[in-house]
NUKOLTOR-632884 format. One line per 8 residues: for each residue x, y, z of N, C-alpha, C. Coordinates in nm, 3 decimals. Each point is the difference from the previous one (the first is absolute). Layout:
# NUKOLTOR-632884
X,Y,Z,X,Y,Z,X,Y,Z  ...
This chain:
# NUKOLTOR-632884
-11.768,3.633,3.301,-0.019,-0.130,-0.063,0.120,-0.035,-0.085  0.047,0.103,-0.066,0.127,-0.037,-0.087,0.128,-0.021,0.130  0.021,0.044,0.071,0.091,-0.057,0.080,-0.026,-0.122,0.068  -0.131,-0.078,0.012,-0.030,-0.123,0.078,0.048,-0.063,-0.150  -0.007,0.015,-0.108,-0.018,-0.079,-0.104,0.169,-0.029,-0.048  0.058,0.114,0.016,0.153,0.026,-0.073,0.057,-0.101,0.127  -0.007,-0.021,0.160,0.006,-0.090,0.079,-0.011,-0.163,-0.047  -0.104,0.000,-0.028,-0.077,-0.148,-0.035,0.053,-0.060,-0.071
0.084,0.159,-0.126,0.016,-0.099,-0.127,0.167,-0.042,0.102  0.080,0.079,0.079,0.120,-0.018,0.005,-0.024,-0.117,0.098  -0.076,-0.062,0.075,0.029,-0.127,0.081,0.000,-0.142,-0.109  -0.111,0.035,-0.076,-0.047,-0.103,-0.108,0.156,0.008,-0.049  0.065,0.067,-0.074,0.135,-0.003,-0.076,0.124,-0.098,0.119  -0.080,0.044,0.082,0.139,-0.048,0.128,0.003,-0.157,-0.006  -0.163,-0.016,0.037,-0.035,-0.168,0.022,0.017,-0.068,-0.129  -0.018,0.069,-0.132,0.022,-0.095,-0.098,0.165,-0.013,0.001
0.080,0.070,-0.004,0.132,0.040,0.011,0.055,-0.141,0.100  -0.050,-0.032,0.114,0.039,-0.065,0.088,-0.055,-0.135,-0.043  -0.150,-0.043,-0.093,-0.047,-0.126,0.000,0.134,-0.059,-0.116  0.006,0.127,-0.093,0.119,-0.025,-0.103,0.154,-0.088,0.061  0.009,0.093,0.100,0.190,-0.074,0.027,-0.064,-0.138,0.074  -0.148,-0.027,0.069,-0.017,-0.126,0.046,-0.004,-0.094,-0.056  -0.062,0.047,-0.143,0.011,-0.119,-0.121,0.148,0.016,-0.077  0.132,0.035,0.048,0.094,-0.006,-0.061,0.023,-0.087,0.131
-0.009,0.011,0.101,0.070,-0.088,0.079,-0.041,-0.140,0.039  -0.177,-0.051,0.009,-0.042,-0.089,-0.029,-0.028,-0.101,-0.116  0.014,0.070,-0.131,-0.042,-0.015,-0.113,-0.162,-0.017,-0.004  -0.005,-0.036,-0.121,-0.166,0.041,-0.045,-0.034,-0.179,0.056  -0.017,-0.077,0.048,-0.035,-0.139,0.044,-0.001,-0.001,0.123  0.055,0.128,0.113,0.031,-0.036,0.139,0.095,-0.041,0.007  -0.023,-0.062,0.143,0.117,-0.134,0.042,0.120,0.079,0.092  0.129,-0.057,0.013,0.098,0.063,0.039,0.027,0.100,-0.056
0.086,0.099,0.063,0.077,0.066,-0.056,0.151,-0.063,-0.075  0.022,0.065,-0.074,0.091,-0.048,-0.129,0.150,0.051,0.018  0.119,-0.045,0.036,0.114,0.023,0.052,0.070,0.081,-0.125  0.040,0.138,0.030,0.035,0.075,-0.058,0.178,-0.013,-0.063  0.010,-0.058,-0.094,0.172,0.005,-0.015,0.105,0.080,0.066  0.080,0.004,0.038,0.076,0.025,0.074,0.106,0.081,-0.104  0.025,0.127,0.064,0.103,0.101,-0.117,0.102,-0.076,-0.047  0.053,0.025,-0.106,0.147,-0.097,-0.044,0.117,0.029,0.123
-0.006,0.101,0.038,0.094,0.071,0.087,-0.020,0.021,0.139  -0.091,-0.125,0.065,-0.094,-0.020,0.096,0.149,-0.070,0.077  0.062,0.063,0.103,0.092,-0.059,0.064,-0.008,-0.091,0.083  -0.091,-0.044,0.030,-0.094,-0.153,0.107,0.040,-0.102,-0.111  -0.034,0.050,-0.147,0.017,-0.147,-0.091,0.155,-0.046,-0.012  0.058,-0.138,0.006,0.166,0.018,0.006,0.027,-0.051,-0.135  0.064,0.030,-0.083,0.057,0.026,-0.129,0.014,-0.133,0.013  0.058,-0.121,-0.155,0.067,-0.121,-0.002,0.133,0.005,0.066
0.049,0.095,-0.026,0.162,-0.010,0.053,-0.015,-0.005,0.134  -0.095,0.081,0.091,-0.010,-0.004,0.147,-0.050,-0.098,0.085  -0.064,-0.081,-0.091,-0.073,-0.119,0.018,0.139,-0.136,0.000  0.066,0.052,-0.105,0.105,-0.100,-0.020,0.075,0.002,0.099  0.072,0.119,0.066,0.055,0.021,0.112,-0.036,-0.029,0.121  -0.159,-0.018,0.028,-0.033,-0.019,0.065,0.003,-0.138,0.068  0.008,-0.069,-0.130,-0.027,-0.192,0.008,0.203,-0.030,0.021  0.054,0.044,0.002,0.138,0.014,-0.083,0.014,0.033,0.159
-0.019,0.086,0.087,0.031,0.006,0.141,-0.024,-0.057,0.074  -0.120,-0.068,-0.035,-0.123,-0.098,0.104,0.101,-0.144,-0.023  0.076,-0.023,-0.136,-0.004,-0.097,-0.013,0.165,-0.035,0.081  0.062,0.099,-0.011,0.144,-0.001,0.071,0.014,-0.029,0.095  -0.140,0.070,0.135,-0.002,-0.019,0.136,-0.041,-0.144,-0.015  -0.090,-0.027,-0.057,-0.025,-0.149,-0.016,0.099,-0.091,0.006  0.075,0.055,-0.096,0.125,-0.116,-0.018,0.095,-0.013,0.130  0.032,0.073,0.052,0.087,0.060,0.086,-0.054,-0.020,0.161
-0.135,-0.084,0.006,-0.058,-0.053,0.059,0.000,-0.149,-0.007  0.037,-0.012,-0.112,-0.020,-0.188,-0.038,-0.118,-0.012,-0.002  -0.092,0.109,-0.022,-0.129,-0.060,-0.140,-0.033,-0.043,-0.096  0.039,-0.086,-0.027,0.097,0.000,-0.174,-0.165,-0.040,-0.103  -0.088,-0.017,0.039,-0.142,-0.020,-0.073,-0.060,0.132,0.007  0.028,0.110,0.086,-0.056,0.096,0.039,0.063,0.074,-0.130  0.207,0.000,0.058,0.031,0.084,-0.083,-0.003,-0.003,-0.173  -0.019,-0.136,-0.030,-0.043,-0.061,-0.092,-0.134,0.052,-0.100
-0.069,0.026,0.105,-0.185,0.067,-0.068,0.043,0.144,-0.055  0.078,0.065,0.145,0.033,0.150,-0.045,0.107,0.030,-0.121  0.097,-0.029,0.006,0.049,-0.009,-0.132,-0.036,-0.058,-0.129  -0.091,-0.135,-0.008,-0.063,-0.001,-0.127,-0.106,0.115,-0.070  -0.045,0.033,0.130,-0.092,0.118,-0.043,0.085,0.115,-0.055  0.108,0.029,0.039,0.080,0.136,-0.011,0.054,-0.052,-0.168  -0.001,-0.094,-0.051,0.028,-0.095,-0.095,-0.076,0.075,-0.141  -0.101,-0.037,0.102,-0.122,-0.015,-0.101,0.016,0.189,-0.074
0.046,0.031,0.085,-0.014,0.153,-0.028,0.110,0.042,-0.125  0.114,-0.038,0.097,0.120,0.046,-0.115,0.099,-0.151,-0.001  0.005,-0.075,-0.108,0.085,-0.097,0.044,0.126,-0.028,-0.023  0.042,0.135,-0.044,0.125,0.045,-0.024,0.099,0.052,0.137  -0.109,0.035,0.088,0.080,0.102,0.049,0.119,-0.074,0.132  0.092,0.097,-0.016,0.114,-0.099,0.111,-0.009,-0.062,0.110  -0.047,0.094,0.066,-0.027,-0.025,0.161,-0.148,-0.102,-0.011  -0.100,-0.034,-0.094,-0.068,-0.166,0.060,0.092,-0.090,-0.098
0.112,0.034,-0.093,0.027,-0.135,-0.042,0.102,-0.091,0.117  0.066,0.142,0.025,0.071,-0.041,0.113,-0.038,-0.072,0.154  -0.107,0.089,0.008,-0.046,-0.103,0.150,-0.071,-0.122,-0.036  -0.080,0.039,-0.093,-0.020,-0.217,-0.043,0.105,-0.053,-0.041  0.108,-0.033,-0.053,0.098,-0.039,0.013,0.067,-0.065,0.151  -0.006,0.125,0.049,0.022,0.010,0.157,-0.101,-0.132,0.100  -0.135,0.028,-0.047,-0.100,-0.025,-0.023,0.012,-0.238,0.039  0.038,0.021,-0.175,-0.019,-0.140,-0.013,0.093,-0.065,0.065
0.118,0.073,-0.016,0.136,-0.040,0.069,-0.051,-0.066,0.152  -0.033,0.074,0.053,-0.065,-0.058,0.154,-0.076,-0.086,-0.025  -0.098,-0.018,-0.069,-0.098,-0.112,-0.006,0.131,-0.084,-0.086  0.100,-0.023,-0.031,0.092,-0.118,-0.067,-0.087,-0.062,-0.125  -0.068,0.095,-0.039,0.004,0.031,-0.123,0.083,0.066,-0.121  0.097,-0.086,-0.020,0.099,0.045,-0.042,0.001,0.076,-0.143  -0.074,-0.137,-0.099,0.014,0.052,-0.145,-0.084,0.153,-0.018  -0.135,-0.021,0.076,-0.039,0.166,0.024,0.086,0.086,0.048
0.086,-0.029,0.089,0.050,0.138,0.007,0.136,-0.005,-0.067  0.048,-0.078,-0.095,0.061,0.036,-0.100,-0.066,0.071,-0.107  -0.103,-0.018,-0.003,-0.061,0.067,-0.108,-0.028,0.164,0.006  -0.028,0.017,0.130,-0.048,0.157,0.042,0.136,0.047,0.005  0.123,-0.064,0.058,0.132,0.109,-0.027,0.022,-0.005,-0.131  -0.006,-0.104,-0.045,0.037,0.037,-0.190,-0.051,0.119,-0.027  -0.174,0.009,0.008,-0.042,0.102,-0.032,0.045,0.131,0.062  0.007,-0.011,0.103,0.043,0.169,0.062,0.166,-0.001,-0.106
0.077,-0.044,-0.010,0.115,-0.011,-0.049,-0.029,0.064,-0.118  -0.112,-0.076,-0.050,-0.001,0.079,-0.132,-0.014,0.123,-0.059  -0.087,0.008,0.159,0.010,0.168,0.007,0.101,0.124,-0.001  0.059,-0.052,0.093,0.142,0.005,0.038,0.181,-0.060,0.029  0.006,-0.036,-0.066,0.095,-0.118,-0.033,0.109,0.077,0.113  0.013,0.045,0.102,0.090,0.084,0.055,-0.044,0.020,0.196  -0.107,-0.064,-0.019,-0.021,-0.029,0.165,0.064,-0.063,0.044  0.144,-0.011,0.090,0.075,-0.066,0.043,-0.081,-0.107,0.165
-0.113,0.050,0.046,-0.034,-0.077,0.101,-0.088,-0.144,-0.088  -0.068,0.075,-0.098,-0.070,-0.118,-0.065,0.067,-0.116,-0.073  0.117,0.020,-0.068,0.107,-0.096,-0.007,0.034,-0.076,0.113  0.061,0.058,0.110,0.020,-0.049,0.099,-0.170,-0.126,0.056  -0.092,0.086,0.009,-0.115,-0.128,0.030,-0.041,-0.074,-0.090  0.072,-0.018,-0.118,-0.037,-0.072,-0.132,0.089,-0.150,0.076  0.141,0.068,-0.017,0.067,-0.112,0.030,-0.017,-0.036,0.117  -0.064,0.022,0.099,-0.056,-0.069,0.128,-0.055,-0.115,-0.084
-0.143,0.042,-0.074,-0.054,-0.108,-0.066,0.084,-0.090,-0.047  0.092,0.018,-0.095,0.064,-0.138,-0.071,0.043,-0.043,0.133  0.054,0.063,0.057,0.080,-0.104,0.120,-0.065,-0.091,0.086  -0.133,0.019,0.045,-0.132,-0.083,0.018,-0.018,-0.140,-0.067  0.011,0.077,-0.151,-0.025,-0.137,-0.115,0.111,-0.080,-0.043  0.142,0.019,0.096,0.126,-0.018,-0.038,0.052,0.021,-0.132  0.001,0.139,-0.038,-0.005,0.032,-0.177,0.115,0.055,0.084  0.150,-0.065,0.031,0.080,0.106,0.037,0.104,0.105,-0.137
-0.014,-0.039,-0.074,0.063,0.087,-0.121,-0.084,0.118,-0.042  -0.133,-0.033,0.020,-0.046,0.158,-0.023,-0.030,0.077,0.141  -0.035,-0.111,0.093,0.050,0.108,0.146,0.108,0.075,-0.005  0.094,-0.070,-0.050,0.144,0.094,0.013,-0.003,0.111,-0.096  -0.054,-0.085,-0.114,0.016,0.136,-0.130,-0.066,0.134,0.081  -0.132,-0.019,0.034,-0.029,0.148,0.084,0.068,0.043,0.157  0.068,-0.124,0.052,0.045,0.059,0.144,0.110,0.136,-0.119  0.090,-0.062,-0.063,0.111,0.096,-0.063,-0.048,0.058,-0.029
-0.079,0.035,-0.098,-0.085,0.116,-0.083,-0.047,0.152,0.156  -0.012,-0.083,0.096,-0.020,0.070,0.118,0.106,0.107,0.035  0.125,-0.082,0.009,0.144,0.050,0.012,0.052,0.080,-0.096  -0.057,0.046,-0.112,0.067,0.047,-0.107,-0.079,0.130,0.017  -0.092,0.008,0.117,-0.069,0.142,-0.007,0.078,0.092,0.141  0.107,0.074,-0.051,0.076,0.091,0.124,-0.118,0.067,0.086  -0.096,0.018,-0.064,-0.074,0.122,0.115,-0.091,-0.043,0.102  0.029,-0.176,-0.026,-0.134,-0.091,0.063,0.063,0.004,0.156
-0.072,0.005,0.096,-0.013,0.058,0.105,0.064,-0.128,0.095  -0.079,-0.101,-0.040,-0.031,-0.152,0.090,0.124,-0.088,-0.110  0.092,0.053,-0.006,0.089,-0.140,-0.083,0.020,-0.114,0.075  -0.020,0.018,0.146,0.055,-0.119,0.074,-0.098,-0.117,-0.044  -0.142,0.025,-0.043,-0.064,-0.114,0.006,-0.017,-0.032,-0.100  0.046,0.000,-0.135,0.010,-0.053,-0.129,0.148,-0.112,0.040  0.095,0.080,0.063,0.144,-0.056,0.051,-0.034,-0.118,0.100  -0.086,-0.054,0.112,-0.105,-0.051,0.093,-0.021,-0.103,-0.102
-0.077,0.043,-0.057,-0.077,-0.127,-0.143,0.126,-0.093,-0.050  0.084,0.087,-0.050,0.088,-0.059,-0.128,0.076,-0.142,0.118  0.026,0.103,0.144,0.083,-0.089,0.080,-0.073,-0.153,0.002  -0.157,0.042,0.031,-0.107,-0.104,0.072,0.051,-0.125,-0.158  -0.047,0.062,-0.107,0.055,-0.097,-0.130,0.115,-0.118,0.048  0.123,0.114,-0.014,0.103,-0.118,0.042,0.020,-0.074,0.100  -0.098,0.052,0.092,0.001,-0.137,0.141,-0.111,-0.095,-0.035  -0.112,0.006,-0.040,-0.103,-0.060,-0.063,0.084,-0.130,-0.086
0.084,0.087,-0.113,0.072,-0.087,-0.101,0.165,-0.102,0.053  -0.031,0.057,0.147,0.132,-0.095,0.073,0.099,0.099,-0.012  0.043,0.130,-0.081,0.144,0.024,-0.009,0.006,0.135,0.091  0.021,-0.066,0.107,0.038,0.040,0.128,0.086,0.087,0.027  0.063,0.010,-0.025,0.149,0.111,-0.026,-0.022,0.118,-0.058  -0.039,-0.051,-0.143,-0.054,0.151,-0.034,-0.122,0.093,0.090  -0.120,-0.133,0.037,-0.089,0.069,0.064,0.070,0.065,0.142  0.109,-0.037,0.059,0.077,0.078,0.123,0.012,0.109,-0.037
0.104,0.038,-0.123,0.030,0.090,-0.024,-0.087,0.110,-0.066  -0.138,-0.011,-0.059,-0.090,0.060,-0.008,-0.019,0.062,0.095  -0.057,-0.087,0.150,-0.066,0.052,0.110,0.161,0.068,0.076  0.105,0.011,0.009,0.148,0.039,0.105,-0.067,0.158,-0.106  -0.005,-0.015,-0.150,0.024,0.159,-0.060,-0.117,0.085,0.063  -0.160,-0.092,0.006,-0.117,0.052,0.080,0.052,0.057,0.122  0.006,-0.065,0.090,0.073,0.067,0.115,0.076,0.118,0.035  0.094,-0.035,-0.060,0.144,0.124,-0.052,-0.080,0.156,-0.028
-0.116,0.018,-0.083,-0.083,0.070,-0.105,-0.083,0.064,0.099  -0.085,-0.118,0.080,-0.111,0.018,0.033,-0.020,-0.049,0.145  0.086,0.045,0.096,-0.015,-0.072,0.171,-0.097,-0.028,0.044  -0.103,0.085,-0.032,-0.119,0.021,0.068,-0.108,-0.084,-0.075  0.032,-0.098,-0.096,-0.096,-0.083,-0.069,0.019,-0.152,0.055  -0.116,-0.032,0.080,0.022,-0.144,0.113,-0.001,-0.098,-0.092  -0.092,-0.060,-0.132,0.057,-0.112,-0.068,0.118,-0.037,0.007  0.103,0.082,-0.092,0.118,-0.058,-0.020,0.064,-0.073,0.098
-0.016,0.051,0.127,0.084,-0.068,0.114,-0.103,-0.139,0.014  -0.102,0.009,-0.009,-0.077,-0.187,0.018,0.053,-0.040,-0.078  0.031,0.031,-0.155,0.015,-0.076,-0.137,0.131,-0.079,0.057  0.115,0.131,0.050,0.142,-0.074,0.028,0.030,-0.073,0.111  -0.115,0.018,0.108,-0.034,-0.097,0.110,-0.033,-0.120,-0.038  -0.096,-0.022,-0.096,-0.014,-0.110,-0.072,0.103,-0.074,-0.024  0.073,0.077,-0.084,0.163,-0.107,-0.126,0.107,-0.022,0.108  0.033,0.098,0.095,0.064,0.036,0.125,-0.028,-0.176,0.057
-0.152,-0.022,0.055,-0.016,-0.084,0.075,0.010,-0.130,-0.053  -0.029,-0.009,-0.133,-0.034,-0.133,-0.040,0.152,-0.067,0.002  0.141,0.088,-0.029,0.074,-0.032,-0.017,0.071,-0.024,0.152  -0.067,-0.002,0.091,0.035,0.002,0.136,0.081,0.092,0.090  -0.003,0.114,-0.073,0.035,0.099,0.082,-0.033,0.094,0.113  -0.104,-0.042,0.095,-0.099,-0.036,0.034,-0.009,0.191,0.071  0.131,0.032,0.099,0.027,0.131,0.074,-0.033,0.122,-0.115  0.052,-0.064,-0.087,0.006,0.144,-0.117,-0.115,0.015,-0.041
-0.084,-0.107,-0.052,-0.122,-0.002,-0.019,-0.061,0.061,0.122  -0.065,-0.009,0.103,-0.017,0.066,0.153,0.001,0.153,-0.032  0.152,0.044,-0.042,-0.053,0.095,-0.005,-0.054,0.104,-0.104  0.019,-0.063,-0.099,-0.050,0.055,-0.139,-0.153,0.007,0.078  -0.040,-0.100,0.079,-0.158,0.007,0.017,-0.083,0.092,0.073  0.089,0.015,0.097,0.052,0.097,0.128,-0.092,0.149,-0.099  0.096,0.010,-0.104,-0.033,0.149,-0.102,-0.107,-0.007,-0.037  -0.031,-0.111,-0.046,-0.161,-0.025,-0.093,-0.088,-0.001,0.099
-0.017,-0.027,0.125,-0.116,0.024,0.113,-0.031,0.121,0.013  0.178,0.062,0.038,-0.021,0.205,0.042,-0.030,0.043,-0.084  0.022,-0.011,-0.069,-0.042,0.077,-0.178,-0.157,-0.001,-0.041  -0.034,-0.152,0.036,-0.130,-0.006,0.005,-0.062,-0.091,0.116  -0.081,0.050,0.072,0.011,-0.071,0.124,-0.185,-0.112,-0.061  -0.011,0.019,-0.104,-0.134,-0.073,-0.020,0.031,-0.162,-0.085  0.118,-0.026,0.024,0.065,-0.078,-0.122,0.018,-0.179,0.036  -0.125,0.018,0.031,-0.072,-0.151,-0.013,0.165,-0.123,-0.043
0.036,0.021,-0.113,0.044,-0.106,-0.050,0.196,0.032,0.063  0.038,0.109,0.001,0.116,-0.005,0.097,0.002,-0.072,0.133  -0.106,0.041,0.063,-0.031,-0.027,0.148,0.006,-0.183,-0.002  -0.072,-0.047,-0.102,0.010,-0.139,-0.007,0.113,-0.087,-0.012  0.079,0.070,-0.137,0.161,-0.038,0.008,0.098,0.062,0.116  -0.040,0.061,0.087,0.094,0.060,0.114,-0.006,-0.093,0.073  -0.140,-0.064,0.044,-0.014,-0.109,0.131,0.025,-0.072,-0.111  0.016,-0.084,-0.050,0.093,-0.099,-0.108,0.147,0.014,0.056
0.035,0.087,-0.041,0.145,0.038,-0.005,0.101,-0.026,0.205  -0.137,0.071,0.028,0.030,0.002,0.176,0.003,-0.111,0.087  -0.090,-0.114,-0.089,-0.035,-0.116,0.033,0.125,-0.103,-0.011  0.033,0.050,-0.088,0.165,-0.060,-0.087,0.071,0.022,0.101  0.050,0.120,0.063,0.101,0.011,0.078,-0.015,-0.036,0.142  -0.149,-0.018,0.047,-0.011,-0.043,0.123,-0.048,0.082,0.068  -0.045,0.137,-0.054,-0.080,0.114,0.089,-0.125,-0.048,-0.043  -0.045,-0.070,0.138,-0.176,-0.067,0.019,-0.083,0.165,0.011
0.036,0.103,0.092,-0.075,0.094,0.068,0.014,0.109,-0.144  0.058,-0.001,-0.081,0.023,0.098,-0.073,-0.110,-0.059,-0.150  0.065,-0.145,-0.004,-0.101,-0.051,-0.145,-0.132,0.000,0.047  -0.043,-0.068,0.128,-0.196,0.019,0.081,-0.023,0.156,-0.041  0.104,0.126,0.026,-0.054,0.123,-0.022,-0.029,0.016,-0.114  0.052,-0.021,-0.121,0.047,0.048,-0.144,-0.183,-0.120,-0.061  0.022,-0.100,0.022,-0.130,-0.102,-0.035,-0.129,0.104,0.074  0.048,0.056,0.089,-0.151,0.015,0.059,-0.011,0.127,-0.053
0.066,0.082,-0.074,-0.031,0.132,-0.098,-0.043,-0.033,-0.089  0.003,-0.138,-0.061,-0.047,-0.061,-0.136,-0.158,0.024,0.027  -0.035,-0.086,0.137,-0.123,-0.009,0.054,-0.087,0.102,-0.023  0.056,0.145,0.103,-0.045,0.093,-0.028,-0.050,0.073,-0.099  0.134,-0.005,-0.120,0.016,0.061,-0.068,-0.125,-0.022,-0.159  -0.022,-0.155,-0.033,-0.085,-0.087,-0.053,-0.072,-0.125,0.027  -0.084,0.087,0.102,-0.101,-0.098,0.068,-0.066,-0.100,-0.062  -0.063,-0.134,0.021,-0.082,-0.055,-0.056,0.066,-0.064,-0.185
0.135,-0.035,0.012,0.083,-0.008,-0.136,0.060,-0.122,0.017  0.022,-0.053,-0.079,0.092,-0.145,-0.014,0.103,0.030,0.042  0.078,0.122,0.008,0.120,0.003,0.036,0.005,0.052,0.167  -0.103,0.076,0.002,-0.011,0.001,0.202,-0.002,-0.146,0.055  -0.106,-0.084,-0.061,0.002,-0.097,0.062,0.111,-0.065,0.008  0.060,0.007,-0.063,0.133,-0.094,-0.019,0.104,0.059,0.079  0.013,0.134,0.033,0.075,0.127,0.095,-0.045,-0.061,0.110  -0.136,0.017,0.056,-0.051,-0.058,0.137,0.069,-0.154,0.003
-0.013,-0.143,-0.059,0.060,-0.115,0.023,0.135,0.031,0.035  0.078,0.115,-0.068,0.117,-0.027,0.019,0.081,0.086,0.091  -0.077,0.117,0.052,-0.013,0.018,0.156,-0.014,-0.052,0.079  -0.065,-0.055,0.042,-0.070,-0.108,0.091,0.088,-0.170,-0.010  0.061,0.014,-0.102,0.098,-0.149,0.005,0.157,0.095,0.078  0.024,0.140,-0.035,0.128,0.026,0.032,0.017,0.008,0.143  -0.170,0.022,0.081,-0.015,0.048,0.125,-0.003,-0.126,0.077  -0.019,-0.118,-0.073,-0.003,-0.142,0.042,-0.147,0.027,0.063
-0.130,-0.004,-0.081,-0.076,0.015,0.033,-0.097,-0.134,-0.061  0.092,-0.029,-0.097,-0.040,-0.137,-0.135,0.171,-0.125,0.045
């Protein structure tokens, strides 16, 4: 009998034991069960900083997509987190810049600047902005500020800018000689040769221009706005079969654009088709 009993008492201990952790897990009212906090050190949960990174990557591909409302959500959020930190002041900047929102994204490079007064690319896209808003004295103040950094990688395109200034501002000469030093520096950079195709052509030099353009196609064979001044240029000299080719890369190249259409009319007039 004492062993049926020393039994009895140990199941009774078991079942109360077990009604116990049921009322820790239901509570004393029923109902659901009650979601247990999660360890501090619970690696499923992602920290603020990982979260920030997270919106901060989402929001780049975004951009870099021409989502610009998308990339817009993800970086305000990454904002919200740290709104100091470089990399979202910089891509909203980046950011507004595309949406031609200008004074915003003067405002977000100020701020990263402030961070760092020594980012030579963010200078450089500052003065993109003024040059937008035709602020050309402080465009320039940062194209130079660009140039004064030896270790900066990309000098050609602070040098690009300063040129774009003086053709913008008419003084033509200098802007040549900007883009002849681009060249000289940098062969393999296709602007410069459109820029001097440009000054080249306007002044009617029409062969030399040709082939400055010639470079800016091979160099970059996606270059919409060479291809347009080439059949320009080809049209000038009387090559019908060469300007129809050069217009109809425009076509290709930016479908569905004010300037294809205008490539297609003027194909189609060289082919005597209009």
């Amino acid at each position: 009998m004492g062993r049926h009993l020393n039994l009895t008492l140990r199941l009774l201990s078991l079942a109360l034991a077990c009604l116990a952790g049921l009322s820790v897990a239901v509570g004393c009212g029923g109902g659901e069960p009650r979601p247990r906090p999660a360890p501090k050190n619970d690696p499923t949960v992602a920290s603020p900083k990982q979260q920030m990174e997270g919106h901060i990557n989402l929001g780049r591909i975004l951009l870099m997509q021409n989502d610009l409302p998308g990339a817009l959500s993800e970086l305000s959020k990454a904002e919200q987190i740290d709104p100091n930190n470089m990399d979202v002041l910089t891509y909203l900047g980046l950011t507004y810049y595309s949406r031609q929102d200008y004074e915003k994204a003067i405002d977000y490079y100020v701020r990263a600047l402030a961070q760092d007064p020594t980012k030579t690319d963010i200078h450089n896209n500052l003065g993109l902005v003024y040059m937008e808003l035709k602020q050309f004295p402080e465009a320039k103040r940062e194209f130079e500020y660009c140039l004064t950094d030896t270790t900066y990688a990309r000098p050609w395109l602070p040098q690009l800018n300063l040129g774009a200034i003086e053709q913008i501002q008419g003084n033509l000469k200098e802007a040549e000689e900007i883009y002849r030093k681009i060249v000289t520096l940098t062969p393999q950079y296709a602007p410069p040769y459109y820029r001097l195709a440009q000054i080249i052509f306007g002044r009617g030099e029409t062969r030399e221009a040709i082939d400055y353009l010639k470079n800016a196609v091979r160099l970059d064979p996606s270059y919409a706005d060479a291809y347009f001044l080439l059949g320009e240029a080809y049209e000038k000299i009387g090559n019908k079969d060469e300007a129809a080719e050069s217009y109809g890369q425009v076509v290709v190249l930016s479908p569905n654009t004010t300037r294809a259409i205008e490539a297609q009319r003027r194909a189609r007039r060289v082919l005597g088709f209009e």
